[in-house]
KEMIDO-961380 format. One line per 10 residues: for each residue x, y, z of N, C-alpha, C, O. Coordinates in nm, 2 decimals. Layout:
! residues N
X/Y/Z/X/Y/Z/X/Y/Z/X/Y/Z ~ ...
! end
This chain:
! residues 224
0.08/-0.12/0.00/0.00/0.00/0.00/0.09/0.13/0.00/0.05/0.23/-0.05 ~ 0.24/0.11/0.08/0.33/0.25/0.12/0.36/0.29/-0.07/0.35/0.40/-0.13 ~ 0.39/0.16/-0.13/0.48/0.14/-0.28/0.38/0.21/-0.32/0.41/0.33/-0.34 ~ 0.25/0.16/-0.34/0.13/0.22/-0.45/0.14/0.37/-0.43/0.19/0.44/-0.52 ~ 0.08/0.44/-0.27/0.12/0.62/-0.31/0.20/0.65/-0.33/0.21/0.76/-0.39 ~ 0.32/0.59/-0.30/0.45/0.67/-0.34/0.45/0.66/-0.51/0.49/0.75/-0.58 ~ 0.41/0.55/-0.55/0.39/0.56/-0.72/0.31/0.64/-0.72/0.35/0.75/-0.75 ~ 0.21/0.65/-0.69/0.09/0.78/-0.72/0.21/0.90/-0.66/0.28/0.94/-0.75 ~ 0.23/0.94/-0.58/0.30/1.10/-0.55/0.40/1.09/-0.66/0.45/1.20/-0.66 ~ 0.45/1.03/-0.74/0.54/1.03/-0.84/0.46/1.06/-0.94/0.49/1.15/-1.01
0.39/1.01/-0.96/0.32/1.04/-1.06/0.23/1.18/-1.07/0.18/1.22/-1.17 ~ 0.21/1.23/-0.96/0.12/1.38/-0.93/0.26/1.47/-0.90/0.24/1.59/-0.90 ~ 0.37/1.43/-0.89/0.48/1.55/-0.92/0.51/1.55/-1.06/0.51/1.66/-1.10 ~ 0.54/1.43/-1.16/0.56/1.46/-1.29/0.45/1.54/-1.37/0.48/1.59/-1.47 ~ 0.32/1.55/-1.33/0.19/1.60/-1.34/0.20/1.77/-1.38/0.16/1.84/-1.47 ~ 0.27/1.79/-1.25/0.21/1.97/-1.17/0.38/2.01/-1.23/0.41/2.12/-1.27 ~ 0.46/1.90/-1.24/0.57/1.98/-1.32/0.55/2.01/-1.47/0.56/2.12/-1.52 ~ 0.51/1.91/-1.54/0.47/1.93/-1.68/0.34/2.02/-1.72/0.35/2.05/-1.83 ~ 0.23/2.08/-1.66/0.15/2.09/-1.71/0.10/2.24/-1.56/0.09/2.22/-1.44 ~ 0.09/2.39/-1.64/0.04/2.51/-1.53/-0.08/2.45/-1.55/-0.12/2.38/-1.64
-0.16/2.50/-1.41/-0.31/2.51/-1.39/-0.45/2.57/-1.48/-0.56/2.53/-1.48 ~ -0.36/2.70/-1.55/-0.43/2.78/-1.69/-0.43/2.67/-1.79/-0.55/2.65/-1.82 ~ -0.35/2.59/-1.87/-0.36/2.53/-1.95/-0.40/2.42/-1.97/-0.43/2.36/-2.07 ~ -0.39/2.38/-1.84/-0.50/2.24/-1.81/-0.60/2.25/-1.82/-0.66/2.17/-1.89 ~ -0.66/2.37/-1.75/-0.84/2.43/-1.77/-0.83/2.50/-1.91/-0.94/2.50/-1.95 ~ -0.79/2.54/-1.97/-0.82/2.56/-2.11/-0.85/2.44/-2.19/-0.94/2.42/-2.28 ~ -0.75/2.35/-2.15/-0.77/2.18/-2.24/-0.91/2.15/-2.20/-1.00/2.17/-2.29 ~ -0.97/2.11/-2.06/-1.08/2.07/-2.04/-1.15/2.12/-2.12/-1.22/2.05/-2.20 ~ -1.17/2.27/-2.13/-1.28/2.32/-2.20/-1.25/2.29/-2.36/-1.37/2.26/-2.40 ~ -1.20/2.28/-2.42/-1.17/2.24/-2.55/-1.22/2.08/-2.59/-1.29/2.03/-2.68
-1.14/2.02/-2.44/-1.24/1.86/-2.45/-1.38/1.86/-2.45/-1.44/1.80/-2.54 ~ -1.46/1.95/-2.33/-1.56/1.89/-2.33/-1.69/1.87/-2.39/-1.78/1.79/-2.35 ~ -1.68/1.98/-2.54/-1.82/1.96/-2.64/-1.75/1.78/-2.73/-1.83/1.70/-2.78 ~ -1.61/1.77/-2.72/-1.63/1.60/-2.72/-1.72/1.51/-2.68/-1.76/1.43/-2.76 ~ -1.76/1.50/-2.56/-1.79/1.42/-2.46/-1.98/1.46/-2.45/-2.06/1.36/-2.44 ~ -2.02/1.59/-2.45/-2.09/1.67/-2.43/-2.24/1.64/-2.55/-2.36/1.62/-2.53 ~ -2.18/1.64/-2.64/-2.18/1.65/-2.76/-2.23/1.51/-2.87/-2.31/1.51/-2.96 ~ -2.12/1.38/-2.81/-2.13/1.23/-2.85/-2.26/1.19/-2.84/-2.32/1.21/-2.74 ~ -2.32/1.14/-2.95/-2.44/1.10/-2.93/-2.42/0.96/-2.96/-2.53/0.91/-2.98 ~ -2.36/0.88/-2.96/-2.34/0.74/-2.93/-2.29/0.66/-2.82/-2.17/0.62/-2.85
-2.32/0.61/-2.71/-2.36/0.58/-2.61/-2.22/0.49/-2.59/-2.16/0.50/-2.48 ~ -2.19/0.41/-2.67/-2.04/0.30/-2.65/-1.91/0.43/-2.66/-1.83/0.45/-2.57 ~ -1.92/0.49/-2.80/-1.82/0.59/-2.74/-1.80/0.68/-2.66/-1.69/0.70/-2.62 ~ -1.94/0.78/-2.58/-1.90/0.79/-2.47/-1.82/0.69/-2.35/-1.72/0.72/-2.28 ~ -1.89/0.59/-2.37/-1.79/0.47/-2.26/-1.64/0.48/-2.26/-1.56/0.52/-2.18 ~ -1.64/0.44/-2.39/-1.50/0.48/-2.45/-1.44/0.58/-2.38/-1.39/0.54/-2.28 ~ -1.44/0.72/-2.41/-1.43/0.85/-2.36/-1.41/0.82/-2.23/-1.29/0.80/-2.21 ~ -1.50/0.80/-2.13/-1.56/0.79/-1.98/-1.38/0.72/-1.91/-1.33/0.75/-1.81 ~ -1.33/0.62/-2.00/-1.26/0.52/-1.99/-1.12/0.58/-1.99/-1.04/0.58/-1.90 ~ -1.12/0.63/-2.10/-1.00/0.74/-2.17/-1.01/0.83/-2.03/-0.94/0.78/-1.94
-1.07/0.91/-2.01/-1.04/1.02/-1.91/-1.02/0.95/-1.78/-0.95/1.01/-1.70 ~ -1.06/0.84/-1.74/-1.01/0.78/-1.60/-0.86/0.76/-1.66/-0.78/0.85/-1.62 ~ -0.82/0.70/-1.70/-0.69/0.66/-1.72/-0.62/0.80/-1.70/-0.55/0.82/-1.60 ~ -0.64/0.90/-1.79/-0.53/1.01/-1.72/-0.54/1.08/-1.66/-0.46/1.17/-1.65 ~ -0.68/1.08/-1.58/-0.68/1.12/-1.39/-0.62/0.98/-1.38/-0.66/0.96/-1.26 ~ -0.56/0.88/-1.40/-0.53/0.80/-1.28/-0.37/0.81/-1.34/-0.30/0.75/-1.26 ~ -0.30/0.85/-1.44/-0.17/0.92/-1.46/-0.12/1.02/-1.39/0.00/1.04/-1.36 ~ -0.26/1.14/-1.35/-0.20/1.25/-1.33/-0.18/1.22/-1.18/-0.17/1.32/-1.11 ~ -0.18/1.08/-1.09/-0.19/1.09/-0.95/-0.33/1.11/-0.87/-0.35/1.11/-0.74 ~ -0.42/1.14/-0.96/-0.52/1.19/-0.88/-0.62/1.07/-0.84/-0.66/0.97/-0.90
-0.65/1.11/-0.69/-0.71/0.98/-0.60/-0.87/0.94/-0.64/-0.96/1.02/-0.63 ~ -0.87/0.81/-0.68/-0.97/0.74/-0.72/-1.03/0.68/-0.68/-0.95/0.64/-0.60 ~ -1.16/0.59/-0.65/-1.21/0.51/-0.59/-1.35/0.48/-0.72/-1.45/0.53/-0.74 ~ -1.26/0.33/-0.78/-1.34/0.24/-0.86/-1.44/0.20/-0.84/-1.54/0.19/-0.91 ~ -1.42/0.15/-0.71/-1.59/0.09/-0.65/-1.72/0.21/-0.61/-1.84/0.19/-0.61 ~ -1.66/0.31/-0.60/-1.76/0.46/-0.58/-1.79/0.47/-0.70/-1.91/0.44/-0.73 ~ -1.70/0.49/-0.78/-1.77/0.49/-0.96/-1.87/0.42/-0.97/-1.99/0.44/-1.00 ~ -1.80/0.32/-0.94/-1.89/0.19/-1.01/-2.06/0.21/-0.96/-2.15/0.21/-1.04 ~ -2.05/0.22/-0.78/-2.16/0.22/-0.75/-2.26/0.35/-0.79/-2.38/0.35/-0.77 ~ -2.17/0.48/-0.86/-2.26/0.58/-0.89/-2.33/0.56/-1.06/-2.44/0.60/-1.10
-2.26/0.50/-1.10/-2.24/0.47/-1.26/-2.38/0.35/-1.23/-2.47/0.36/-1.31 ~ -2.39/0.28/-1.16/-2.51/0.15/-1.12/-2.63/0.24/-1.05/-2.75/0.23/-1.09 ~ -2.59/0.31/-0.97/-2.75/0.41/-0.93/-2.81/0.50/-1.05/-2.92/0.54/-1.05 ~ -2.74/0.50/-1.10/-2.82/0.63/-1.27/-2.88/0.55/-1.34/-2.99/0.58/-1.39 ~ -2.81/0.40/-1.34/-2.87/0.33/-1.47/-3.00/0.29/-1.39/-3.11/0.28/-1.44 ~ -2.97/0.26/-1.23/-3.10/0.16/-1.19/-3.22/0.28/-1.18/-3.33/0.26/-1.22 ~ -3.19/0.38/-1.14/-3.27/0.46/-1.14/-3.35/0.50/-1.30/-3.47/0.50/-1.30 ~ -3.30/0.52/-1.40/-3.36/0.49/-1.50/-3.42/0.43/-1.53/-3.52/0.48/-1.59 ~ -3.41/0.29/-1.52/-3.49/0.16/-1.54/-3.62/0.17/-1.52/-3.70/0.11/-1.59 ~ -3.66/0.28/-1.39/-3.76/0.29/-1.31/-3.89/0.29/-1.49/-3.99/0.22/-1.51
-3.84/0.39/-1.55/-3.93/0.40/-1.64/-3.89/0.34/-1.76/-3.82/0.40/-1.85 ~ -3.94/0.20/-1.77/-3.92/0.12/-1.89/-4.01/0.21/-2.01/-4.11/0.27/-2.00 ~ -3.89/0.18/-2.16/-3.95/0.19/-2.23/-3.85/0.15/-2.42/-3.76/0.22/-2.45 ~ -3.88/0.07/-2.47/-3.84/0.04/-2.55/-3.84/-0.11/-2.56/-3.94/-0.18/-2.54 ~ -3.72/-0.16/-2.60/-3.76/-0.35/-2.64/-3.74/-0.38/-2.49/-3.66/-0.32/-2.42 ~ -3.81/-0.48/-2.46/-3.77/-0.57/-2.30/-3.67/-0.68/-2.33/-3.69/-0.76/-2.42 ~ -3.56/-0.66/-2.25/-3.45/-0.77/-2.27/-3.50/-0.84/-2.13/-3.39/-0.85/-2.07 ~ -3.56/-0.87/-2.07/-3.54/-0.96/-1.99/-3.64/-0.93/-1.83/-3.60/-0.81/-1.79 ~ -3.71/-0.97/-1.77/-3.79/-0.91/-1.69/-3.78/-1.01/-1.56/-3.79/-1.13/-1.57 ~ -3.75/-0.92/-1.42/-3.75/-0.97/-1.26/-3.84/-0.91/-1.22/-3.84/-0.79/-1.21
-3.96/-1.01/-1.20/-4.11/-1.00/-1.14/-4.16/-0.94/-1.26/-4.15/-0.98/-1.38 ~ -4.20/-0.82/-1.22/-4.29/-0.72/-1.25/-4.18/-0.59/-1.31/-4.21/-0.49/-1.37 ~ -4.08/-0.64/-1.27/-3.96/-0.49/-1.34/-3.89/-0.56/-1.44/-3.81/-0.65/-1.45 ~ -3.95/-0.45/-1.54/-3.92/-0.47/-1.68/-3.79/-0.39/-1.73/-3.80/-0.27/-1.75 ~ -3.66/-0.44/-1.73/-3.57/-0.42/-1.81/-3.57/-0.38/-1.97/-3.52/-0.46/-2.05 ~ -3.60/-0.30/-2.00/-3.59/-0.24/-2.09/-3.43/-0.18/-2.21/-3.33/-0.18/-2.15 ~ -3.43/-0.15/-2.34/-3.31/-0.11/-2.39/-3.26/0.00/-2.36/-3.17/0.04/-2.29 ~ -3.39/0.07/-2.43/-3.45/0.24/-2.42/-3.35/0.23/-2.30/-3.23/0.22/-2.29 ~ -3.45/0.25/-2.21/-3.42/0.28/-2.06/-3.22/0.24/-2.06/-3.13/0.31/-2.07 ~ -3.22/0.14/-2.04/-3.10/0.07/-2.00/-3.00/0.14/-2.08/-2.90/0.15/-2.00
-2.96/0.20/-2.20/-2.88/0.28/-2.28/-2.89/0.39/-2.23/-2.79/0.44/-2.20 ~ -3.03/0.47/-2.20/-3.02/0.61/-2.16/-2.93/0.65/-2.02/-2.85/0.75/-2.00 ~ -2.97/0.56/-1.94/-2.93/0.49/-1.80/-2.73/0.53/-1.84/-2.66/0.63/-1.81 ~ -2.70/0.45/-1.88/-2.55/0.42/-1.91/-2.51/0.52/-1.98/-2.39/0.55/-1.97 ~ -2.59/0.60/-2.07/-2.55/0.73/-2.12/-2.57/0.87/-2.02/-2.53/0.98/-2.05 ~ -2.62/0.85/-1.93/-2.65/0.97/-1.85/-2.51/0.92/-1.77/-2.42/1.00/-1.77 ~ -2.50/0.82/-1.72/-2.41/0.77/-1.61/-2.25/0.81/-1.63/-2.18/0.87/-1.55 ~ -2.21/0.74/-1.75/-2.07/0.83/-1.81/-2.08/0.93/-1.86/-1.98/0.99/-1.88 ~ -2.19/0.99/-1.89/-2.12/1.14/-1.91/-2.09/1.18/-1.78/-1.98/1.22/-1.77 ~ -2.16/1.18/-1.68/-2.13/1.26/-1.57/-2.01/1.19/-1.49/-1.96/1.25/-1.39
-1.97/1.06/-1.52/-1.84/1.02/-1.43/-1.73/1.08/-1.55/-1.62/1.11/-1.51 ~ -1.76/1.09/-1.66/-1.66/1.16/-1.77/-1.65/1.27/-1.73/-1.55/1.28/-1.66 ~ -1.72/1.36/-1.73/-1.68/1.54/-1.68/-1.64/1.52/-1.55/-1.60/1.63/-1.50 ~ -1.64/1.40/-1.47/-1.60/1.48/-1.33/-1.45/1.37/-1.30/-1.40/1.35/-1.18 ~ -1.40/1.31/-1.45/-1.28/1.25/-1.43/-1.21/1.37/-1.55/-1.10/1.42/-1.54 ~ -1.26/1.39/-1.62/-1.19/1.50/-1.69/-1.17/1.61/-1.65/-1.09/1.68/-1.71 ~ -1.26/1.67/-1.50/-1.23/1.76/-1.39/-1.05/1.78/-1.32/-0.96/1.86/-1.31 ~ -1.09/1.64/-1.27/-1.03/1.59/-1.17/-0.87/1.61/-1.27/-0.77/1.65/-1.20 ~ -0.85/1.57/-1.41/-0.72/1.54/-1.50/-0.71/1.75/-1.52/-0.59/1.80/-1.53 ~ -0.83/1.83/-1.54/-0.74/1.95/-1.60/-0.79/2.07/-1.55/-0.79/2.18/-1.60
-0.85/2.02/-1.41/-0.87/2.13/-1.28/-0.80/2.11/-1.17/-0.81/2.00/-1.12 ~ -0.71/2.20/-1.12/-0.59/2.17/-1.00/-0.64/2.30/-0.89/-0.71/2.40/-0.90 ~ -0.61/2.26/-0.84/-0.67/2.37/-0.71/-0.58/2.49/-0.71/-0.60/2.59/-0.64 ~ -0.47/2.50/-0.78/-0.38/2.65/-0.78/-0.47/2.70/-0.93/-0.41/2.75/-1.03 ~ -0.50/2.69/-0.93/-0.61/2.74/-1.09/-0.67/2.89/-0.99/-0.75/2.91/-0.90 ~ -0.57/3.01/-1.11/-0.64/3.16/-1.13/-0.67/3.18/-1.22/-0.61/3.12/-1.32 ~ -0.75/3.25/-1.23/-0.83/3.31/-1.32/-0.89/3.50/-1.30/-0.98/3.54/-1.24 ~ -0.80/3.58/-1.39/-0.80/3.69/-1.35/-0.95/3.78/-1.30/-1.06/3.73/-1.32 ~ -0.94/3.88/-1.26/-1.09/3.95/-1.21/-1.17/3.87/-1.11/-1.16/3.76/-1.06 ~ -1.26/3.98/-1.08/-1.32/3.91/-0.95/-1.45/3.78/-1.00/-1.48/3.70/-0.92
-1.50/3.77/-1.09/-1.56/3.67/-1.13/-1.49/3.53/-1.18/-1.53/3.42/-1.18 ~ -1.33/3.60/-1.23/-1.27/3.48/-1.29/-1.20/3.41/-1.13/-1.14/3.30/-1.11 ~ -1.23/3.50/-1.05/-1.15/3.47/-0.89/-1.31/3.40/-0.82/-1.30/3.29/-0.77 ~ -1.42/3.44/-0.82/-1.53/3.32/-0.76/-1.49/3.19/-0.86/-1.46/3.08/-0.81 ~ -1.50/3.20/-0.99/-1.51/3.07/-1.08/-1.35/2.97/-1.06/-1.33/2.85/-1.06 ~ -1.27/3.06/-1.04/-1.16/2.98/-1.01/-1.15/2.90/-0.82/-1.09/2.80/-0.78 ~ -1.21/2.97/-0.75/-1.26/2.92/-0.58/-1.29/2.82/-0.65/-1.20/2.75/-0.68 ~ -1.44/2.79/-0.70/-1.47/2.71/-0.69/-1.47/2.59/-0.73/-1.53/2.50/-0.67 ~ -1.39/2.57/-0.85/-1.31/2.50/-0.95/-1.22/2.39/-0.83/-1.24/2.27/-0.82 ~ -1.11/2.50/-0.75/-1.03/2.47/-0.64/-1.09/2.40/-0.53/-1.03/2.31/-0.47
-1.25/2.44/-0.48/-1.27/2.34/-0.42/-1.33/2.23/-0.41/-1.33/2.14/-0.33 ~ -1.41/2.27/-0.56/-1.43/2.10/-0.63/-1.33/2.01/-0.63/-1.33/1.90/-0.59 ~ -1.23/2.07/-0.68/-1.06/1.98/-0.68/-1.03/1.90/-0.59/-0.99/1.79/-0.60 ~ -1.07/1.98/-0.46/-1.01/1.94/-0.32/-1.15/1.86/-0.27/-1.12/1.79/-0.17 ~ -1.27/1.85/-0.28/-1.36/1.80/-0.25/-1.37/1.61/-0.32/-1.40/1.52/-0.25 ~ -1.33/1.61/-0.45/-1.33/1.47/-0.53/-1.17/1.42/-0.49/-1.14/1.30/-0.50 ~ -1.08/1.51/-0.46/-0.95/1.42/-0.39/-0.93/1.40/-0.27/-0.82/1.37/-0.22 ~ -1.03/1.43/-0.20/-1.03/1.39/-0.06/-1.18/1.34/-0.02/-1.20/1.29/0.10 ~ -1.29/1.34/-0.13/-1.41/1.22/-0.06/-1.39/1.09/0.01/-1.48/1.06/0.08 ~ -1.27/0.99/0.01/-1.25/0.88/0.05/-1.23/0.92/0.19/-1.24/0.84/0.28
-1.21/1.03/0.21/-1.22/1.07/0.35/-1.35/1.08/0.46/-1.35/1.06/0.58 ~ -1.46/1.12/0.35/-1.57/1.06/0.42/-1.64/0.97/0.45/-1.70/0.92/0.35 ~ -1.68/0.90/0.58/-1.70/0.76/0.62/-1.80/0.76/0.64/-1.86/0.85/0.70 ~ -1.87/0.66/0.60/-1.99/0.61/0.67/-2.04/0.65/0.78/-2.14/0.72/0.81 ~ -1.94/0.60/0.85/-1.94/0.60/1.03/-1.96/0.72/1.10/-2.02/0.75/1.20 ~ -1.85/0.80/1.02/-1.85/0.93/1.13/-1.89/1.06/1.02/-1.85/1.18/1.01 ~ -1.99/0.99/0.93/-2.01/1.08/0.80/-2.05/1.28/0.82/-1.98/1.35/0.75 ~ -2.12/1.32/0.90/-2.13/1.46/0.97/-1.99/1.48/1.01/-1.92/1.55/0.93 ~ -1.91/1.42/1.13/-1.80/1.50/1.20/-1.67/1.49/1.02/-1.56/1.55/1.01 ~ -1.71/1.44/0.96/-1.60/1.40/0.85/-1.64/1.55/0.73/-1.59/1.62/0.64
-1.74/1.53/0.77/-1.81/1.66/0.63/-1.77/1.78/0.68/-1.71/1.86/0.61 ~ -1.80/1.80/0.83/-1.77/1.91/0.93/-1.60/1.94/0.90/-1.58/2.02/0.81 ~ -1.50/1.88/0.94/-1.36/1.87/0.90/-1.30/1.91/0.78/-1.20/1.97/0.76 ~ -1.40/1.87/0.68/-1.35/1.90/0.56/-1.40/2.06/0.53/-1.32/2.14/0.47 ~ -1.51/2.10/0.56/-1.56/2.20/0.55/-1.46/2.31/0.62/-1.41/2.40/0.56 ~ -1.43/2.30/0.77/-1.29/2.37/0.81/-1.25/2.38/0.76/-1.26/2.50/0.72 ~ -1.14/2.30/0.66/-1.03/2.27/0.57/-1.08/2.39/0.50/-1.02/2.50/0.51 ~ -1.20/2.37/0.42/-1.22/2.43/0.31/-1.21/2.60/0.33/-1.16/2.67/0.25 ~ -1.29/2.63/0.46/-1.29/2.77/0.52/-1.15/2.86/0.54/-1.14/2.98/0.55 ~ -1.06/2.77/0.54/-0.94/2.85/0.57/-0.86/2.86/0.49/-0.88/2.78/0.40
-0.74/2.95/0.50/-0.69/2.97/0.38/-0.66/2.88/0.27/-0.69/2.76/0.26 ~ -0.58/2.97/0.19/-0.52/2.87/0.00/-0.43/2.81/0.02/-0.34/2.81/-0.07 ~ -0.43/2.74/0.17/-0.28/2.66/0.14/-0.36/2.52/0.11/-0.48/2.48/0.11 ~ -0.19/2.47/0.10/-0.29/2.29/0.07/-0.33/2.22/0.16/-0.32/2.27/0.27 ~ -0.41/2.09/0.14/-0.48/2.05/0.30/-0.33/2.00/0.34/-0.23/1.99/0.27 ~ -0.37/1.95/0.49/-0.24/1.85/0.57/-0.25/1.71/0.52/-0.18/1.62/0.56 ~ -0.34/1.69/0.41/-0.37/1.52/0.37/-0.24/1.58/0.23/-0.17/1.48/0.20 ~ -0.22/1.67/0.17/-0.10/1.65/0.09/-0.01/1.61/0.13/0.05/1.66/0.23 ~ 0.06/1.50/0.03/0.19/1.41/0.08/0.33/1.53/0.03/0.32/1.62/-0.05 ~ 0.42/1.49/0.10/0.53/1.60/0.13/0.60/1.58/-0.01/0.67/1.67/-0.05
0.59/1.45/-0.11/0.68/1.44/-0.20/0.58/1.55/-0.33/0.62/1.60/-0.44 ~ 0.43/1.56/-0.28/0.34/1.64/-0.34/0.41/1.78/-0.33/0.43/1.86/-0.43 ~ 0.44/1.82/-0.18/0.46/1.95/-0.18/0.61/2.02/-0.21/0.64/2.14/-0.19 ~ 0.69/1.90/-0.26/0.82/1.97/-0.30/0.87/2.06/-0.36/0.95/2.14/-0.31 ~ 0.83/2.04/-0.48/0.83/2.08/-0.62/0.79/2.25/-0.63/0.83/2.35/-0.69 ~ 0.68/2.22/-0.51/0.61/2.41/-0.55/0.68/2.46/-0.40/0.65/2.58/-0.38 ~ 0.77/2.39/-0.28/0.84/2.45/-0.21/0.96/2.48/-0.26/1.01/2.58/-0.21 ~ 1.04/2.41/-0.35/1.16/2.43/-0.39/1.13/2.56/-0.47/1.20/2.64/-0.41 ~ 1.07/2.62/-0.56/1.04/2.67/-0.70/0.99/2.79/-0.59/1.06/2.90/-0.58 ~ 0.91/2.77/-0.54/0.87/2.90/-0.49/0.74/2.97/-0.57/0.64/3.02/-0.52
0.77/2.95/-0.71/0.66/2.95/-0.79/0.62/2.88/-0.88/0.70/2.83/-0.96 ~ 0.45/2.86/-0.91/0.45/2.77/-1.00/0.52/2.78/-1.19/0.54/2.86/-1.27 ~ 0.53/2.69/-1.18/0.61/2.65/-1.32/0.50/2.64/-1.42/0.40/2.58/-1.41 ~ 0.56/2.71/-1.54/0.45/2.69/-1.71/0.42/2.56/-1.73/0.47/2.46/-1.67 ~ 0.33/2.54/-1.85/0.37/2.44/-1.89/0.48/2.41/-2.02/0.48/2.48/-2.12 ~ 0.57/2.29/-1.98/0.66/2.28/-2.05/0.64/2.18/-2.22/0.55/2.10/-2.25 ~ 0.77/2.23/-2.34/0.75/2.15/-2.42/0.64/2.01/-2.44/0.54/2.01/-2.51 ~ 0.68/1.93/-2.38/0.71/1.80/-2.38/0.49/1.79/-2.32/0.41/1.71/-2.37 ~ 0.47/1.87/-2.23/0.35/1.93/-2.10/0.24/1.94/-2.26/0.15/1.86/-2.27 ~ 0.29/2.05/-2.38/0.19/2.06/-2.47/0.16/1.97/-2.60/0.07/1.98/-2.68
0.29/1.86/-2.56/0.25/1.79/-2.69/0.13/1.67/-2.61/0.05/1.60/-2.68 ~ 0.15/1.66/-2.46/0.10/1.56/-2.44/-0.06/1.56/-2.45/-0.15/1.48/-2.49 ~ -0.07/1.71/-2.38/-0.20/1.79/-2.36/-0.29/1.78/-2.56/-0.40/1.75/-2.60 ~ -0.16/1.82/-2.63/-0.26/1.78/-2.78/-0.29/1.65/-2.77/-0.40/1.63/-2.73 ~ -0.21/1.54/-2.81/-0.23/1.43/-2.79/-0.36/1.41/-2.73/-0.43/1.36/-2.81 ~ -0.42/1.42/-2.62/-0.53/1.42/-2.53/-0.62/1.46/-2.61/-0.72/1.40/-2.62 ~ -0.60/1.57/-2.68/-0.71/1.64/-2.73/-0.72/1.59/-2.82/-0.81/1.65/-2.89 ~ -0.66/1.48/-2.90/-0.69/1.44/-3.01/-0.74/1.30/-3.01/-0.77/1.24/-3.11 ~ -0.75/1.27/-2.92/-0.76/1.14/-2.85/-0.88/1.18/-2.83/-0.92/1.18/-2.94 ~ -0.97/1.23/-2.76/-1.09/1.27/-2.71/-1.18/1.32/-2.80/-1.30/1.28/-2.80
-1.13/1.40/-2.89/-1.23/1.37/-3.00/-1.21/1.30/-3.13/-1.26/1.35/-3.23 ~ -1.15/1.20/-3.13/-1.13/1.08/-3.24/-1.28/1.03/-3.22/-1.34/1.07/-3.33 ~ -1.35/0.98/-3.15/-1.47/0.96/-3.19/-1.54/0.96/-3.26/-1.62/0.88/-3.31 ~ -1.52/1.15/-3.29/-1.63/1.18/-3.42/-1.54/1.17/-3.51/-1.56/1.26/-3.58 ~ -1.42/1.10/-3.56/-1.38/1.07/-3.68/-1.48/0.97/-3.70/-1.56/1.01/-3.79 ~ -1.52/0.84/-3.62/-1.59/0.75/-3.59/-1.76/0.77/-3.72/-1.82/0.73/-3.82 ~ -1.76/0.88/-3.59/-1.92/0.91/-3.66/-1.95/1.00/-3.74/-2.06/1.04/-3.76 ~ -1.81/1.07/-3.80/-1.82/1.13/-3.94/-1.85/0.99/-4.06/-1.92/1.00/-4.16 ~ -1.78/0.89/-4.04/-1.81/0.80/-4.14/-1.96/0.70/-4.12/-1.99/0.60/-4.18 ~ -2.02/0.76/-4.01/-2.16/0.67/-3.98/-2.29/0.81/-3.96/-2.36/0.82/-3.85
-2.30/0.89/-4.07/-2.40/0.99/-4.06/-2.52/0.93/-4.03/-2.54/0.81/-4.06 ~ -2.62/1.01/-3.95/-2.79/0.96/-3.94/-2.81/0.90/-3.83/-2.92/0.86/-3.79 ~ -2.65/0.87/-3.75/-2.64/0.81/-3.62/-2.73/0.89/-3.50/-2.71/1.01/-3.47 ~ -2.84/0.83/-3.43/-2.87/0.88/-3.35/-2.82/0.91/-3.19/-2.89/0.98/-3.11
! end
């Protein structure tokens, strides 16, 4: 378990060295009429799949089985209103296509935008003026809210929300849950660093990767 974060803090310093906070959130926005946009339901998946992977390059903290179970509550909740061909029926609840696609299409998009969050929203993210300073807060503490959920427990779920909420109330430093090999890099430097060479070819790459799809469904017009 010590090996695994220390691979993850290795991997979230190669991250914040290659890539400023401005140009990460510029990429998101560029990605997301990709994703937004897809009207075919498997390449979203696709997508959904793509963007976990490099939130799970950039270091950033994950929990598969939370996915999993949010990605299973959208679809079961859809189900509620069957409608299209029945693949298969328990009791009286009819499994439907309709339903069961829409389900799975609502479900990755929203674990997609909030793993494509997580890869090109960093919590040092400014944004000039006083509107671009609320929209950048809050960006930061979305950031710090999905990398530190595993923090909230079942058990002591209020005193754990309460805690984090302190956190959140006080100043722009980082929480004390950042690991020290996390905070080197911007203690040595003093300031944050651009993004480098090597930082923009990867960030295109991504962007071209993300919307390859509609190469996809430029050669399958009429696709609904």
């Amino acid at each position: 378990m010590k090996r695994f974060e220390q691979f993850r803090a290795r991997r979230r310093q190669v991250y914040e060295g290659l890539f400023s906070a401005r140009v990460l959130c510029i990429t998101g926005f560029i990605i997301m009429p990709a994703l937004l946009f897809n009207p075919m339901t498997p390449l979203r998946v696709v997508q959904f799949l793509f963007f976990w992977f490099v939130a799970w390059l950039s270091g950033k903290k994950n929990n598969p089985l939370f996915t999993f179970l949010v990605i299973l509550g959208i679809v079961i909740f859809n189900l509620i209103v069957p409608y299209g061909q029945v693949l298969f029926s328990i009791g009286v609840f009819k499994i439907t296509s309709g339903a069961l696609m829409t389900g799975i299409h609502r479900a990755v998009t929203l674990e997609g935008l909030i793993m494509l969050s997580r890869f090109t929203i960093r919590r040092d993210l400014k944004i000039p003026g006083l509107f671009g300073e609320l929209i950048g807060e809050s960006f930061r503490i979305f950031a710090i809210i999905t990398d530190q959920k595993q923090r909230i427990t079942r058990k002591n779920f209020i005193a754990d929300i309460d805690r984090l909420m302190l956190e959140l109330s006080g100043d722009n430093t980082a929480p004390a849950s950042e690991t020290t090999a996390e905070a080197k890099p911007r203690a040595k430097s003093g300031t944050k660093p651009g993004t480098k060479s090597e930082g923009f070819i990867i960030l295109a790459a991504v962007v071209v990767l993300s919307w390859l799809p509609w190469v996809v469904l430029a050669f399958r017009p009429g696709v609904n």
